[in-house]
N, C-alpha and C positions, 0 to 999 in steps of 0.2 A: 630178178629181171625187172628193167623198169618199166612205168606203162609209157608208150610211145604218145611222144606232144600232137600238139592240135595245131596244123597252120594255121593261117591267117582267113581261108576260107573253112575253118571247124572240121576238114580232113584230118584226121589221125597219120600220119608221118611215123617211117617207122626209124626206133627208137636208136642210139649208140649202145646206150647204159650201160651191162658190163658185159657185152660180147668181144669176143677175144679177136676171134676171124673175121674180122670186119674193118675196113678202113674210117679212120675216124675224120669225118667232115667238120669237127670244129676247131679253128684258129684261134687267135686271141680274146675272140668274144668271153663274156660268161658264161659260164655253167648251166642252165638253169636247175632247179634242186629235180625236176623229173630225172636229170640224167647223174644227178650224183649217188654213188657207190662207192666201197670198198671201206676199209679200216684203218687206221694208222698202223698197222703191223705191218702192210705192204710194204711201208717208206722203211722200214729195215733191209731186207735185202734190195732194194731196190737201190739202196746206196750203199750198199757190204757190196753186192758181185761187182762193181762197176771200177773197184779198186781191188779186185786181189785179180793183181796182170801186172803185168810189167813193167808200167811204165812208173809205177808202186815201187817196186823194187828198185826202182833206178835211181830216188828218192833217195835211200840208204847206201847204193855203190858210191854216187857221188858228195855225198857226204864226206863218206871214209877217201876215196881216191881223189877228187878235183877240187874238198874244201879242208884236208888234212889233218880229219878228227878221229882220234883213236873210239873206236865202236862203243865204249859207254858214255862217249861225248854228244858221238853222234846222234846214240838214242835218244838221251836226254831231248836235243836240239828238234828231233822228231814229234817226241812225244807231246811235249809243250806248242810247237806251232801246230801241231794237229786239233789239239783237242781246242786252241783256242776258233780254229776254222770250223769245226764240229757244233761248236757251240753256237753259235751262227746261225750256220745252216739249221740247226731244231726250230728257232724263234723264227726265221723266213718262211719254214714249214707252215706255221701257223695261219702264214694269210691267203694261204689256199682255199680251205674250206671258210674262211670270212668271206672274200669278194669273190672265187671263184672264177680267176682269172690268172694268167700265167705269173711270174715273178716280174719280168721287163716291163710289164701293162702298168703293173703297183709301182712300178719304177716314176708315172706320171706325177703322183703325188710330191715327189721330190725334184724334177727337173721341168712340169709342165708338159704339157699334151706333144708337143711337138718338140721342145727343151730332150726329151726323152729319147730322141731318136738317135742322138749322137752314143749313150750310153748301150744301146739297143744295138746300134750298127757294132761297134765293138763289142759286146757281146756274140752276137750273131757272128762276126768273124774268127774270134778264137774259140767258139763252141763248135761252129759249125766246119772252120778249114783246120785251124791252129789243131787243138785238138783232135780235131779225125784225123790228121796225116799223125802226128805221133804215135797216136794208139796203133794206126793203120799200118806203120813201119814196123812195129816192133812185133804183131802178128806176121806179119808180111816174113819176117827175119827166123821167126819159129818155126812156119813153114815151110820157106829153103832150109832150114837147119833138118828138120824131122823128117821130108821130102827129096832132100834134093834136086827140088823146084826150083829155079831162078826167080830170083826177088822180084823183080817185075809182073811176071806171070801169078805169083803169089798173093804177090798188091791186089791184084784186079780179083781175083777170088773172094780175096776179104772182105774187100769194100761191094763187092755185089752182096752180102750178106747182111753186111750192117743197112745199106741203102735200103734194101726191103722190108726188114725190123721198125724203122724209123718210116719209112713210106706208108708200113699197116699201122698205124702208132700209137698214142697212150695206154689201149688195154693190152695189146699185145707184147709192148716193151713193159710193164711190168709183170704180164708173166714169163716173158723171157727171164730177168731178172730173177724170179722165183726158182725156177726149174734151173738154171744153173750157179745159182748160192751152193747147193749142198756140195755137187763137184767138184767146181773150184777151189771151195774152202778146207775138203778132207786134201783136194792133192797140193795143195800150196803148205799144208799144215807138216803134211810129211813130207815134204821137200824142208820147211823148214826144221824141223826134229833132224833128217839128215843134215844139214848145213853146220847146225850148231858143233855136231859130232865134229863135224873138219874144222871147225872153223877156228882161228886164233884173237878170242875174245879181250886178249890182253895185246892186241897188235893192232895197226894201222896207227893214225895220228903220224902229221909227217909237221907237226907244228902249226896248224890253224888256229889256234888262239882262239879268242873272244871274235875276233874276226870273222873266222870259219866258223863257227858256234852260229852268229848271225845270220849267214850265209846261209846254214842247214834251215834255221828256221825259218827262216823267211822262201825257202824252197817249198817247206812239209806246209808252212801256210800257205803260201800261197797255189799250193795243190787241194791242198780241203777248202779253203777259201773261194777256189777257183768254181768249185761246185754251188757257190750261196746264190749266183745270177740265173742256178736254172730251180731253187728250191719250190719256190710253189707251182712249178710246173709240173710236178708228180703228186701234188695233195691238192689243187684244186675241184677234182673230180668226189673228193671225200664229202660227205654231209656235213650241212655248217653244223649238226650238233656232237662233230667225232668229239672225241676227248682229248683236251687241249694239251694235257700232261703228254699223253703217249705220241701226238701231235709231234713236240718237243722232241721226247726223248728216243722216239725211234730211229727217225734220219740221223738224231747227234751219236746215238749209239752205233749204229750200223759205220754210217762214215769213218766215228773215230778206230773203232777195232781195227777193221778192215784195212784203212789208211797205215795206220801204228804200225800195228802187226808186220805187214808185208813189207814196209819197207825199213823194219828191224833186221826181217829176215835178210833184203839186200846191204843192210850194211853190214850182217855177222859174213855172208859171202865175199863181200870185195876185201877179206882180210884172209882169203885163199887165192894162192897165186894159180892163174890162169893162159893157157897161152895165149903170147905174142898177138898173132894175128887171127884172134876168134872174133865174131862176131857177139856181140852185145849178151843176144841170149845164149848162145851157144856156152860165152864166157859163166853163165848163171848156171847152166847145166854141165857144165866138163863134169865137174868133181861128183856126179850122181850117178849111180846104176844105172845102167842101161834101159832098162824097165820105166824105172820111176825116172830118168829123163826124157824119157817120151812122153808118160804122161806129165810132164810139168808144160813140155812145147805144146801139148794139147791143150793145155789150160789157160797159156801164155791167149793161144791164140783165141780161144774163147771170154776172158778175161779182157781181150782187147774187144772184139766184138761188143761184150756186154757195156763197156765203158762209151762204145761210140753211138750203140741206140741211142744213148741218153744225148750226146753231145751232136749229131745230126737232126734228132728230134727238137731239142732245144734251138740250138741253132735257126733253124728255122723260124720255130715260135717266135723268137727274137726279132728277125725281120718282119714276122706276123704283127709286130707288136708296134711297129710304124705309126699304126694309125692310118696308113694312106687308103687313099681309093685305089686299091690293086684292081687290073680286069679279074676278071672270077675264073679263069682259065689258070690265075696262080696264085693258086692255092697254097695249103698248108703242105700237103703231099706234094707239089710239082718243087716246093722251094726247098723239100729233100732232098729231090734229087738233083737240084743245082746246087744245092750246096753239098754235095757227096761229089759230083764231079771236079769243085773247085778244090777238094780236100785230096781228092786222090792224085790231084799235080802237085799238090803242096806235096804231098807225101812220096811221090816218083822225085821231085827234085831235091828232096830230102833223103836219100837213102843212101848215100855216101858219105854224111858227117852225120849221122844222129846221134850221136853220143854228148858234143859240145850245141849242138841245137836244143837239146831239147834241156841243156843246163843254162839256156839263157830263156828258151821259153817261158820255163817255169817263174824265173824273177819276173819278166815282163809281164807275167799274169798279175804277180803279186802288186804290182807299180800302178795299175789302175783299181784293181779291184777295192783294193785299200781305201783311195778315194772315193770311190762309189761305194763300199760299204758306209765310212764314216757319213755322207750325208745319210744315205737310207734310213741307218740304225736311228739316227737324231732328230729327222722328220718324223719313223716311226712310236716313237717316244712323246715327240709335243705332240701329233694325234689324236694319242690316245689319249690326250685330255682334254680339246678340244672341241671334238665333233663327232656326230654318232658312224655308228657304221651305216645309217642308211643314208646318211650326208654322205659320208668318203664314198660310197659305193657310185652313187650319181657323177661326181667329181671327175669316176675316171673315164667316164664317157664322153664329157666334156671338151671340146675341141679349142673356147677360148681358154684352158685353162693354163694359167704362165706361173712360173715357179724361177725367177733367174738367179735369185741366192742360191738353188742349189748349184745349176749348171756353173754359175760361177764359182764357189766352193768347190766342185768338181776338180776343174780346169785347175784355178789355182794350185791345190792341193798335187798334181800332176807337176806344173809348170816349177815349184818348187822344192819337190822333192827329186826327183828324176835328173835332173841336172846336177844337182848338191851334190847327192848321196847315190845313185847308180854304182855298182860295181861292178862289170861288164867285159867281157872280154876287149869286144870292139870301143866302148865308152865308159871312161872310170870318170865319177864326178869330183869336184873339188875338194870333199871330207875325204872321203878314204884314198885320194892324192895324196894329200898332207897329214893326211893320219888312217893310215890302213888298215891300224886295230879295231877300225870299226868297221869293217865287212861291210853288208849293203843290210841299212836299214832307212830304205828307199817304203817301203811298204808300210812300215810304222808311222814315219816322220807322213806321207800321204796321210796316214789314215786322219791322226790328230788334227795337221794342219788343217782339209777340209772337212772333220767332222767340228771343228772349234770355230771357224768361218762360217760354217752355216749356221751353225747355232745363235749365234752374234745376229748374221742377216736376215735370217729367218726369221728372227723375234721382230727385228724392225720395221721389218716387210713379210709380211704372211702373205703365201700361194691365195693369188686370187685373178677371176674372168676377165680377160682382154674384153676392151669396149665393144671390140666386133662378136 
């Protein structure tokens, strides 16, 4: 336990540190090292449970079914855009315990104090609504399937569980995360070992080429990828002397398995025919015993929970990370729960097409993150050679602080890949028009274009304080 800080009048205040039951009063500030705790083992399950659910699996269906990859296509296209998202998210990990401040906060360094907010606010939107209505639908769908609850009624169940998770928050959502790793992962494992048994390993592929191959990858990345805006919001509570290695490779290892895995397992299934008019997961469970399809709908829906603490906690933090002078009445915990309420209209108006929603969601993650990753990574690079850590750390308190080669690099990197190159139901861009073989590599061409702009403007113009 830590020892509780001193206010400002030399009162002892009592402590967060690692109590569990407790609502966490701190927002995007720092850390300070009284309240830092815990290991880097945590950031293993803390990023394994959050991905073996369903929305995991839906990763591998639509691979095999809506991008027409025969199932060791599809893995491959898996495996590769996964782990390159995995690897990512370990090195983001890392500036948790340096500044001890959320991921969106260290985002200032790259877009400036206020430049940041644009990247922040879309974060905060697809963490906190985007996200929660998917996860939130496809639990919502395991329990009218296991119940025979009406989806509606099911929705508002779910998301009252995840809202409370996310409202008590940091210590509590990773020992959420803890206690249901081992669950999940025994009954997803043997749902998967059954699958395999039915499944037709040499079937699916209905002609997606190199096309569809892209298509998968740029889905499976930009689902791990999609988790790198919230990575040092679960390691900045660690001590700045955790261990940099395990730092790394815990989140990358948790993610990538987890990620892989599960939605290998959904694309060995979408190569067993299902009925007609099943719902999503129902369709992922027909072919199972009785038994062990129940407990998969149980895991579905716990799986979804686990995935949305993180993504309404986040969420939030992201809007925490404004920088504004919020009144104090909205806080960290009251912007849960408004961002749980926006997520669960997202999620009620989405529950009659999820299947083609959440295969355009996934690219649409992919189409900024890409851009925002590329500067991030390339800022965090000149950096570190730069300036010290107790330079950067001042920096990001700094409210003249301007950065516009990145925000520009940003936007650009957006404004000319997404147009180009999108693949889309509703918007096909001009490459894969006139040349289709190339699937949507909207998320590559982003990343290069502004990680190669910034790098250029950056050098020319280094982030420095506005005259005010």
């Amino acid at each position: 336990m830590t020892t509780a800080p001193a206010d400002s009048s030399g009162t002892l205040t009592p402590a967060y540190g690692d109590k569990v039951i407790a609502v966490e009063t701190a927002g995007s500030e720092p850390i300070p090292d009284a309240e830092r705790h815990g290991s880097p083992l945590q950031l293993l399950w803390t990023w394994a449970s959050p991905n073996i659910e369903f929305a995991t699996v839906f990763i591998g269906v639509i691979s095999v079914l809506f991008f027409g990859l025969s199932f060791w296509e599809a893995t491959a296209a898996i495996v590769l855009g996964t782990a390159v998202g995995a690897i990512t998210q370990g090195f983001l990990s890392l500036d948790g315990p340096r500044f001890g401040v959320p991921q969106m906060v260290i985002g200032r360094f790259s877009f400036g104090y206020f430049g940041n907010i644009l990247p922040s606010a879309a974060n905060g939107l697809i963490a906190g609504v985007g996200w929660f209505a998917v996860n939130s639908v496809s639990a919502a769908f395991a329990l009218n399937t296991l119940t025979g609850l009406r989806p509606l009624p099911s929705l508002l169940l779910v998301v009252v569980a995840e809202i409370v998770i996310g409202f008590i928050g940091h210590n509590f959502v990773h020992t959420f995360e803890k206690y249901a790793f081992p669950a999940l992962a025994v009954i997803f494992l043997l749902a998967g070992v059954w699958t395999f048994k039915d499944a037709d390993l040499g079937g699916g592929g209905t002609g997606g080429g190199i096309g569809g191959f892209l298509l998968a990858f740029s889905a499976a990345w930009g689902y791990a990828a999609g988790w790198n805006p919230y990575a040092s919001d679960y390691s900045r509570y660690l001590p700045r002397s955790a261990d940099k290695l395990k730092t790394i490779v815990y989140p990358a290892v948790g993610l990538f398995v987890s990620v892989a895995l599960v939605a290998v397992i959904g694309a060995a299934s979408a190569t067993i025919v299902a009925p007609k008019d099943a719902t999503p997961t129902a369709a992922f469970t027909g072919h199972l015993p009785g038994w062990l399809g129940d407990l998969v709908l149980i895991a579905i829906i716990l799986g979804a929970i686990s995935a949305n603490a993180l993504n309404i906690y986040s969420g939030a933090i992201s809007i925490a990370s404004f920088g504004l002078k919020l009144p104090t009445w909205l806080s960290r915990s009251v912007l849960v729960v408004v961002s749980g309420v926006a997520g669960t209209a997202a999620a009620w108006a989405s529950l009659d097409d999820a299947g083609s929603a959440y295969e355009a969601f996934l690219l649409v993650i992919a189409y900024w993150v890409a851009p925002w990753l590329g500067v991030v990574l390339v800022e965090r690079w000149l950096q570190s050679r730069t300036a010290t850590d107790e330079e950067l750390t001042a920096r990001l308190s700094d409210r003249s602080l301007t950065n516009w080669p990145g925000l520009a690099a940003l936007l650009i990197g957006v404004a000319v890949s997404v147009p180009l190159f999108s693949n889309q139901e509703k918007y096909v861009g001009w490459v894969p028009e006139k040349w289709p073989s190339f699937g949507d590599i909207t998320c590559l061409v982003g990343f290069v274009v502004s990680a190669g702009l910034y790098a250029v403007l950056r050098r020319a113009k280094a982030p420095q304080r506005s005259a005010a």
